[in-house]
ZASEMI-21651 format. One record per residue (C-alpha): residue number from 0; residue in one letter; chain; x, y, z. Coordinates in Angstrom, 3 decimals. Example, Ala and Ser with C-alpha at 12.3 -4.5 7.8 and 13.67 -1.06 7.14 Angstrom:
BEGIN
num_residu_chaine_X_Y_Z
0_a_A_12.300_-4.500_7.800
1_s_A_13.670_-1.060_7.140
// end
This chain:
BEGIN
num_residu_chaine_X_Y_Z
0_x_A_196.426_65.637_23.210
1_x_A_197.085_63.710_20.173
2_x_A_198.966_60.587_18.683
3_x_A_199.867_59.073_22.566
4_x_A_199.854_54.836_23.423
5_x_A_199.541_53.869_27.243
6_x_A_197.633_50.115_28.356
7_x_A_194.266_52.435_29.845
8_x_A_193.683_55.924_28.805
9_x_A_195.169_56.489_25.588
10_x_A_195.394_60.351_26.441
11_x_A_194.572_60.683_30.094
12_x_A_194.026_57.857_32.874
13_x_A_192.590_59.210_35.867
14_x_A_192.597_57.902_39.727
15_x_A_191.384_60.286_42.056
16_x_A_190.857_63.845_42.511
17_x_A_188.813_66.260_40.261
18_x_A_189.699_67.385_36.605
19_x_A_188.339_69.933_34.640
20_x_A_189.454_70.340_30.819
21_x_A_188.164_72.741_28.568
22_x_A_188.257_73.542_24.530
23_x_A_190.266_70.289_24.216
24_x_A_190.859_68.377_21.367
25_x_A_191.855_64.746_22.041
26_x_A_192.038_62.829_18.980
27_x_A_194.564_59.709_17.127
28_x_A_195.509_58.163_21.082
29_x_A_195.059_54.483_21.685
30_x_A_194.654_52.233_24.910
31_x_A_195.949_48.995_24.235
32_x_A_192.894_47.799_26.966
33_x_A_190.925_50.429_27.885
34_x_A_189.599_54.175_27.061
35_x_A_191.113_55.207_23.743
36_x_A_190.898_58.853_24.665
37_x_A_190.614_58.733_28.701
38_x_A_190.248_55.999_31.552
39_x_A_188.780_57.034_34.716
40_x_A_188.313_54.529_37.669
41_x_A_188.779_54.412_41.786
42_x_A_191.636_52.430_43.010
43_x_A_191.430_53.256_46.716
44_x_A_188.393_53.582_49.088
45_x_A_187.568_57.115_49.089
46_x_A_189.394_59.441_46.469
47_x_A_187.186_58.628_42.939
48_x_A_187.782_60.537_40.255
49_x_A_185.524_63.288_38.880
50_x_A_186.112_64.198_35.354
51_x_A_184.608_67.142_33.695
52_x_A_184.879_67.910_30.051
53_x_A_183.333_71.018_28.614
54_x_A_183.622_71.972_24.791
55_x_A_185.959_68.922_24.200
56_x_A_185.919_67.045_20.395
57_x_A_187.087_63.459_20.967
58_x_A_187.784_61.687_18.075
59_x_A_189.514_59.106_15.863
60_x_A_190.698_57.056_19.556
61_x_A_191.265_53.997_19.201
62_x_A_190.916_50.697_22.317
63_x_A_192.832_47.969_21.204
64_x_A_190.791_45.650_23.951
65_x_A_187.614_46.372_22.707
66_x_A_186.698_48.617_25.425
67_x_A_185.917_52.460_25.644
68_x_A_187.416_53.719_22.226
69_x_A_186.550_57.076_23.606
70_x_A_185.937_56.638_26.934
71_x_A_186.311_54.042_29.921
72_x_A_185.018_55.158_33.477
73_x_A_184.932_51.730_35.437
74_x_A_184.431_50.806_39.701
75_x_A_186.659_48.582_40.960
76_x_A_184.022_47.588_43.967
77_x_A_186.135_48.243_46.776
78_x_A_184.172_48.446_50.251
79_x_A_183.522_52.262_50.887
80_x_A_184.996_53.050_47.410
81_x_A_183.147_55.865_45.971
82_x_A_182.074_55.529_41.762
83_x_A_184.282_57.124_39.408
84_x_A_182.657_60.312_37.399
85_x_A_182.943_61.421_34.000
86_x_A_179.997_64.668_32.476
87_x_A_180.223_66.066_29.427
88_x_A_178.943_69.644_28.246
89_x_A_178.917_70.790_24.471
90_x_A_181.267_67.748_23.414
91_x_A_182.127_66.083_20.679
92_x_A_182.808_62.067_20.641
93_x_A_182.759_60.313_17.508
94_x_A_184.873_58.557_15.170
95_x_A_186.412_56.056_17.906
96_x_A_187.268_52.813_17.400
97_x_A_184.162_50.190_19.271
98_x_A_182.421_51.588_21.807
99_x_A_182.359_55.187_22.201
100_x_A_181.982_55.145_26.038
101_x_A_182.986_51.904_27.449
102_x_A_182.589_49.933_31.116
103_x_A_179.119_51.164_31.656
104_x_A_177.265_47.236_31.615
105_x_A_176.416_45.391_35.141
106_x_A_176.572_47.518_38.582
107_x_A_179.757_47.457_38.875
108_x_A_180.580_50.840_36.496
109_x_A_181.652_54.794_37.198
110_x_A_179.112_57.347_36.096
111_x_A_178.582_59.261_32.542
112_x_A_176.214_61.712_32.063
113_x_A_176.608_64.491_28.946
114_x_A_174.716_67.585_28.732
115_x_A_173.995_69.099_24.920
116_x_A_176.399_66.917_23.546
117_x_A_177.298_64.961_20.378
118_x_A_177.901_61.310_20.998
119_x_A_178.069_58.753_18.725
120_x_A_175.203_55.665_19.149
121_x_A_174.847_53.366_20.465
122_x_A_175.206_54.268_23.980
123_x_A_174.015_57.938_25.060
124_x_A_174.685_58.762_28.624
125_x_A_171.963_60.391_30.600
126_x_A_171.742_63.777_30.192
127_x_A_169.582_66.353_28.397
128_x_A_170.032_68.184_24.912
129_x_A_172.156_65.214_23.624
130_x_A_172.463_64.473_19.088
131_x_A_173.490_61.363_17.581
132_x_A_174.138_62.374_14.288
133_x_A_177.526_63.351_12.363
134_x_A_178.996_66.341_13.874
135_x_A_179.978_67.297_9.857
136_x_A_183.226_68.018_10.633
137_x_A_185.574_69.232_7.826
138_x_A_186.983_66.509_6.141
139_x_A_191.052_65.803_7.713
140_x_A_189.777_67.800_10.397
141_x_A_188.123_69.049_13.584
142_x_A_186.583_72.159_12.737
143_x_A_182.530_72.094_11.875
144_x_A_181.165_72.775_9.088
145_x_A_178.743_75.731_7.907
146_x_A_175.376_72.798_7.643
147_x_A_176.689_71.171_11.002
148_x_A_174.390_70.171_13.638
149_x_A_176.680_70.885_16.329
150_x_A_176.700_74.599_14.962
151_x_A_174.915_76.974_18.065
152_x_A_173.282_73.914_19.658
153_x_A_175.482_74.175_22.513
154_x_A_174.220_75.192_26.562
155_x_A_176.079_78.545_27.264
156_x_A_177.837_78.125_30.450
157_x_A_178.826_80.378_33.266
158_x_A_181.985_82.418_32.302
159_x_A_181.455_81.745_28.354
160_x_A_181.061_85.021_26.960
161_x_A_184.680_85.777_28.027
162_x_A_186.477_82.729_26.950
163_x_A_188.060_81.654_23.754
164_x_A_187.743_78.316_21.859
165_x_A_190.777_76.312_21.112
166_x_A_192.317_78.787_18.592
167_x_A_191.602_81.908_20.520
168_x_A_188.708_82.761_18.843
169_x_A_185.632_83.804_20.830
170_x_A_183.668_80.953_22.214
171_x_A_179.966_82.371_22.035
172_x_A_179.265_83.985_18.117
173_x_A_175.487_84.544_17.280
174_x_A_174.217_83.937_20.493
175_x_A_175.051_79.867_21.520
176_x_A_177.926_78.245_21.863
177_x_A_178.724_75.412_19.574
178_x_A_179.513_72.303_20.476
179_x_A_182.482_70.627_19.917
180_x_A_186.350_72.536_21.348
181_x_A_186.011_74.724_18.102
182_x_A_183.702_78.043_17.377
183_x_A_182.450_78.676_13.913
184_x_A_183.194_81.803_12.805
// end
């Protein structure tokens, strides 16, 4: 999902249900308000949205309003409205214009947690096995680099030793998935 413009969620805006994506690369959208790369919040009493994003590199997304240049999960405080969700596993977000994840200040905010990821500071959800330090990605591009951090310091997942990475190419080599929606081979 590249080069897209909406007001929230540059790439994806998200109401209600669940949502799964997987070996995504989301990269050049821009929000004019909120969530460069993806907006999540509830906007009726029961039905918040649960995003999950597994091997995903989200970068280079701009928010024009200062909010989210990656990411935007926000509550609108509804009476029995339920908090919007966003986890991460083995991601990638850096790069983004402000804030990489965005609407998180004050009690009224949606959820974030990242597992083994690699966010850019200053915020880092809660979660375990997260890096704030350059991914080293090739330069013009999304693909890691031989000295990269995010190189096998992934968390294998159920199902991974038969899937493929966003080329095709397999997504577990020497033993740990990377992190990020590319393998190094």
């Amino acid at each position: 999902m590249t080069g897209n413009e909406a007001q929230n969620g540059g790439a994806i805006f998200v109401t209600r249900g669940s949502y799964s994506m997987e070996n995504c690369l989301v990269s050049g959208n821009t929000a004019l308000v909120e969530g460069g790369a993806l907006y999540a919040t509830s906007t009726d009493y029961a039905y918040a949205p649960c995003v999950t994003l597994n091997n995903c590199t989200i970068i280079d997304n701009e928010s024009a309003g200062g909010t989210g240049g990656a990411i935007s999960v926000t509550w609108n405080q509804t009476p029995y409205s339920s908090k919007p969700t966003c986890h991460l596993a083995n991601s990638i977000l850096w790069a983004n214009s402000t804030a990489q994840i965005g609407g998180l200040i004050g009690t009224d905010t949606g959820i974030v947690s990242a597992t083994n990821s690699c966010i850019q500071g200053p915020f880092m959800p809660a979660g375990t096995g997260n890096i704030s330090v350059d991914p080293l990605l090739e330069c013009g591009g999304w693909h890691l680099l031989l000295n990269s951090p995010c190189r096998n310091a992934g968390l294998n997942l159920d199902g991974m030793e038969t899937q493929t990475d966003l080329e095709g190419n397999p997504r577990i080599l020497f033993g740990t998935v990377d992190i990020g929606a590319h393998e190094l081979a």
